[in-house]
C-alpha positions as CSV (number, residue, x, y, z in Angstrom):
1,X,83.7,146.2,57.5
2,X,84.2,148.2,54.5
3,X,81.9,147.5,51.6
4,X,82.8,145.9,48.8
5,X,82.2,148.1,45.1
6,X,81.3,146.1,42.1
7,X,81.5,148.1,39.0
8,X,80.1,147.1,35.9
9,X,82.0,148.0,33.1
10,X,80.8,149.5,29.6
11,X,83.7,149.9,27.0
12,X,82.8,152.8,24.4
13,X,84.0,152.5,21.0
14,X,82.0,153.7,17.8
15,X,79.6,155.3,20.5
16,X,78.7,151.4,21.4
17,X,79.0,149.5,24.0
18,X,81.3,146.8,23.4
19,X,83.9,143.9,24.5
20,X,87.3,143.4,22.9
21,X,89.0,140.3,23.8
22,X,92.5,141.0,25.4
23,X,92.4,144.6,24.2
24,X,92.0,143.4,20.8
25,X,90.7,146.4,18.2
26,X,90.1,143.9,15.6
27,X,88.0,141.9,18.2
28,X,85.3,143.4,19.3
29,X,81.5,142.1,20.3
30,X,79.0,145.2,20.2
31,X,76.8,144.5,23.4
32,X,74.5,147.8,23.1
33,X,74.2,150.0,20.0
34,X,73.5,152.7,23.6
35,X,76.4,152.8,26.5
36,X,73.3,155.0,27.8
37,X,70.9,152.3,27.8
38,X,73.6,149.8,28.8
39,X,74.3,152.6,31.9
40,X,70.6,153.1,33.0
41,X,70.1,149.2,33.0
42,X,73.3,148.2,35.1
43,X,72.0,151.4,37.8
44,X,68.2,149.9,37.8
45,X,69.7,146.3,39.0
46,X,71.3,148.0,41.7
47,X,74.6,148.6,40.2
48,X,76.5,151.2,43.1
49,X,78.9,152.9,40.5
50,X,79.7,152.4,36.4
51,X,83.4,151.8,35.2
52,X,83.1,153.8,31.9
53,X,86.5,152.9,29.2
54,X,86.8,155.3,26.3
55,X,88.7,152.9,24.2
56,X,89.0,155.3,21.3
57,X,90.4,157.9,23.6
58,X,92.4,155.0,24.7
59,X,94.1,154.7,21.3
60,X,93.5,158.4,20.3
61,X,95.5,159.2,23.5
62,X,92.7,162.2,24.2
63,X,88.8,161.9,25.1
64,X,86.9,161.0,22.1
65,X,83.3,159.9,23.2
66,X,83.2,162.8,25.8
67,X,79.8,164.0,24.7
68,X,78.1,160.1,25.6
69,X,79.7,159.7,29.2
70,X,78.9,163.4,30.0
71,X,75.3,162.6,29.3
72,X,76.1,159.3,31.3
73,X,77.1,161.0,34.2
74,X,74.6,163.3,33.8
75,X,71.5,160.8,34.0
76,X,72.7,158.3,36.5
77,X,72.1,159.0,39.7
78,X,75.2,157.2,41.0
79,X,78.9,157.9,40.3
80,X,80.8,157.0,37.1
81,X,84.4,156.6,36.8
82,X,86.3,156.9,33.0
83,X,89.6,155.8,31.9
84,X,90.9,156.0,28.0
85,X,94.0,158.5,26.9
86,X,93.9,160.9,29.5
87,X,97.2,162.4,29.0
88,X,96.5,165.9,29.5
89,X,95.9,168.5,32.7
90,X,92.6,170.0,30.4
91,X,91.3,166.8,29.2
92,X,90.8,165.4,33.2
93,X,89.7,169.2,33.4
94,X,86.8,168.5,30.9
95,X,85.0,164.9,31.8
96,X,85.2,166.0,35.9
97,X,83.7,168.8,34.6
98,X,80.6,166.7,32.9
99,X,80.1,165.2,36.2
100,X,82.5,162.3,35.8
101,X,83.5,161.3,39.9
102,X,86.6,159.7,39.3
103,X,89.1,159.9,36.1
104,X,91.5,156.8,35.6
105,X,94.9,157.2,34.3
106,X,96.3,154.6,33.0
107,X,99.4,155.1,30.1
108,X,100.1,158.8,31.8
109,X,100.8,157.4,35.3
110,X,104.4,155.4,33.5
111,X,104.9,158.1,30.5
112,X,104.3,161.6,32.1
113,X,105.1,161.8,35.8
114,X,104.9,164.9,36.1
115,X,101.3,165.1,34.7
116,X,100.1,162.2,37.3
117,X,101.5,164.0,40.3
118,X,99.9,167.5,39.4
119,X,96.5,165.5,38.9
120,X,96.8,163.5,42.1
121,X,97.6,166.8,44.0
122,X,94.7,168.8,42.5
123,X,92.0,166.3,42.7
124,X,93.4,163.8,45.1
125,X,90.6,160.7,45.3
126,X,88.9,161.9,42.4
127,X,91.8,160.2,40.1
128,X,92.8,156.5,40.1
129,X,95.4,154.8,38.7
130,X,94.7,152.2,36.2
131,X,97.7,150.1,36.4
132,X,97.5,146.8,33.7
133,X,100.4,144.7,34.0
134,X,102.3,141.3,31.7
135,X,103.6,138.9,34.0
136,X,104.0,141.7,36.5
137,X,105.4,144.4,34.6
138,X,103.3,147.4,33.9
139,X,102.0,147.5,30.4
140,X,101.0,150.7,28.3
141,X,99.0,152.4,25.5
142,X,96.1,149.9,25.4
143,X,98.5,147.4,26.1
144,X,100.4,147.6,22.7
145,X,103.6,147.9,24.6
146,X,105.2,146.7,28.2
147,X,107.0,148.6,30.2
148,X,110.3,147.6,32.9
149,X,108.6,148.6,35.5
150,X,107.0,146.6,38.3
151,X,103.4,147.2,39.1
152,X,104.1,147.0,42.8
153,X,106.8,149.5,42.6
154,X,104.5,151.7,40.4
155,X,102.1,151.7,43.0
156,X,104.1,152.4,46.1
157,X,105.4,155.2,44.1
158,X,102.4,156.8,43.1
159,X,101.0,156.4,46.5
160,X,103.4,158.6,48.5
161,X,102.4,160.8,45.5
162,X,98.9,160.6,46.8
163,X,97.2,158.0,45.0
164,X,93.9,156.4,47.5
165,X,93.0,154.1,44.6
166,X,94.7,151.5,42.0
167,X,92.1,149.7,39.4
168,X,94.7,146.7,38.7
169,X,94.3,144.4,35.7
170,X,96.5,141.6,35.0
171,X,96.0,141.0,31.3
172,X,96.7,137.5,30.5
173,X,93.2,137.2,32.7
174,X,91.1,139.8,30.9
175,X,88.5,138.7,28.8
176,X,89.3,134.7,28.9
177,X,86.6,134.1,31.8
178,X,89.6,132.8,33.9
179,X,89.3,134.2,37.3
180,X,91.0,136.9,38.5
181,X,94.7,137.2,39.6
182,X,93.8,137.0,43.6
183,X,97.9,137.0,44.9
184,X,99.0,139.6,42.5
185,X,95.8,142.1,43.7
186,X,97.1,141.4,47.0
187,X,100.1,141.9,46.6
188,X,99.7,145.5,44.8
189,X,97.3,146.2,48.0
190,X,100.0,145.7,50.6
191,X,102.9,147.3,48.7
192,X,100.7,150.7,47.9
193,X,99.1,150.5,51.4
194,X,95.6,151.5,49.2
195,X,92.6,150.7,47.6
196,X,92.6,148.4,44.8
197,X,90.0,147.5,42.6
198,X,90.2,144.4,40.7
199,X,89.6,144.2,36.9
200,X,89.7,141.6,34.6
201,X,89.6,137.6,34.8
202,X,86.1,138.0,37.0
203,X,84.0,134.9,35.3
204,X,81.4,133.2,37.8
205,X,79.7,134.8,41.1
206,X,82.5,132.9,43.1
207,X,85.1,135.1,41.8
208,X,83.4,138.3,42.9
209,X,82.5,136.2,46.6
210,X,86.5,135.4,46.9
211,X,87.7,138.6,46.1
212,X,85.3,140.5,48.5
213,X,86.5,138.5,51.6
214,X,90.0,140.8,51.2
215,X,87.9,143.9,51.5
216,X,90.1,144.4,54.6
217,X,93.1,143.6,52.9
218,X,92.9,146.3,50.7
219,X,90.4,145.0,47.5
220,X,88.0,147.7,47.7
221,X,86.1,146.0,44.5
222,X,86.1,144.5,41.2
223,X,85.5,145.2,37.5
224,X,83.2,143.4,36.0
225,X,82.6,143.4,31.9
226,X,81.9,140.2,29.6
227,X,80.5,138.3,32.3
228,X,77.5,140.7,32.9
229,X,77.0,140.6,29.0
230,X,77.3,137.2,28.4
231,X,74.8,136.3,31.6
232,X,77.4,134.5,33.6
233,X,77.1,136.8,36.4
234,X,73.8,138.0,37.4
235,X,74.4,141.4,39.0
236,X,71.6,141.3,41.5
237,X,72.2,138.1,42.7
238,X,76.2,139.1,42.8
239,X,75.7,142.4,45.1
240,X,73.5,140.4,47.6
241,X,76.6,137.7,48.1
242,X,79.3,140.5,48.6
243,X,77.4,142.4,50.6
244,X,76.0,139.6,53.0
């Protein structure tokens, strides 16, 4: 049996670690004045790999807090994975550079084809795509606007292109301590044929215990943000369920 990934997630904004509810800039909860801090203490309780979001590169459309996950990726001793306005060959080029293991992108893989394509055949694995859809259809630029397309199209698309891995979030889940979106992360793991990690909508330990009995159906892990802050999910205690 594969093993299931969960990923706790630190969203950088200001150089803080914070929350914003639905992708909201105007609001946000600052959970560590330190995404280092925040880093180190999610790796010491076990924590397998760190889901790093620059949300002002996200909105910048470039890497903004570059210098903090360098020295992120730097000091853990397990992998990190970023996401936020990657848009360019250079900028991917830079944070894989600071010892970054996996770069998401996210608004790129719908706006600039051509850009997705040359990433995924130059660093194959080491790039996912972050696909965050609206009642199915794919949405973009920090989910300001939504696209026609559908994300299970998007993904079988970008996975004869080479993609391995597809971080899905369905937003009308993120943030609102719902539970995640099990059908529709199934259904984007049999239409790509890949890995997808689920994001957003993970609330209690159940969620996380649900989603890792499809590790063989393709749900390779899950996100896991305001429910780690808040104290709903204790990570220890949530690694031992998924992995039992």
């Amino acid at each position: 049996m594969t093993a299931f990934t969960i990923y706790p997630a630190i969203d950088i904004r200001g150089g803080k670690c914070v929350r914003l509810l639905q992708g909201d800039y105007e609001q946000e909860t600052v959970f560590n004045e330190s995404p280092l801090d925040a880093a180190k203490q999610w790796e010491s309780l076990g924590g397998q790999y760190v889901h790093l979001v620059d949300l002002d590169g996200a909105k910048a459309g470039r890497p903004i807090n570059h210098e903090i996950i360098g020295k992120i990726a730097s000091t853990l001793n397990v992998p990190v994975q970023i996401g936020g306005g990657l848009r360019t060959f250079e900028d991917v080029k830079l944070l894989l550079s600071l010892g970054v293991s996996r770069v998401i992108l996210g608004t790129a893989a719908i706006e600039d084809r051509a850009f997705t394509e040359k990433v995924l055949a130059e660093y194959g694995d080491k790039a996912a795509i972050g696909i965050d859809a609206r009642n199915g259809l794919v949405a973009t630029r920090g989910w300001l606007e939504t696209s026609e397309v559908r994300a299970e199209d998007l993904a079988k698309e970008l996975a004869a292109k080479g993609a391995e891995t597809f971080i899905f979030t369905d937003i009308s889940r993120d943030g609102m301590m719902q539970g995640p979106n099990v059908e529709a992360i199934l259904a984007l793991a049999k239409a790509s044929g890949k890995t997808v990690i689920a994001s957003g909508g993970v609330t209690v330990q159940n969620d996380l215990e649900v989603l890792a009995t499809h590790v063989n159906d393709g749900i390779g892990g899950a996100i896991v943000g305001k429910a780690l802050y808040t104290g709903n999910i204790d990570l220890k205690s949530a690694l031992a369920a998924v992995n039992r």
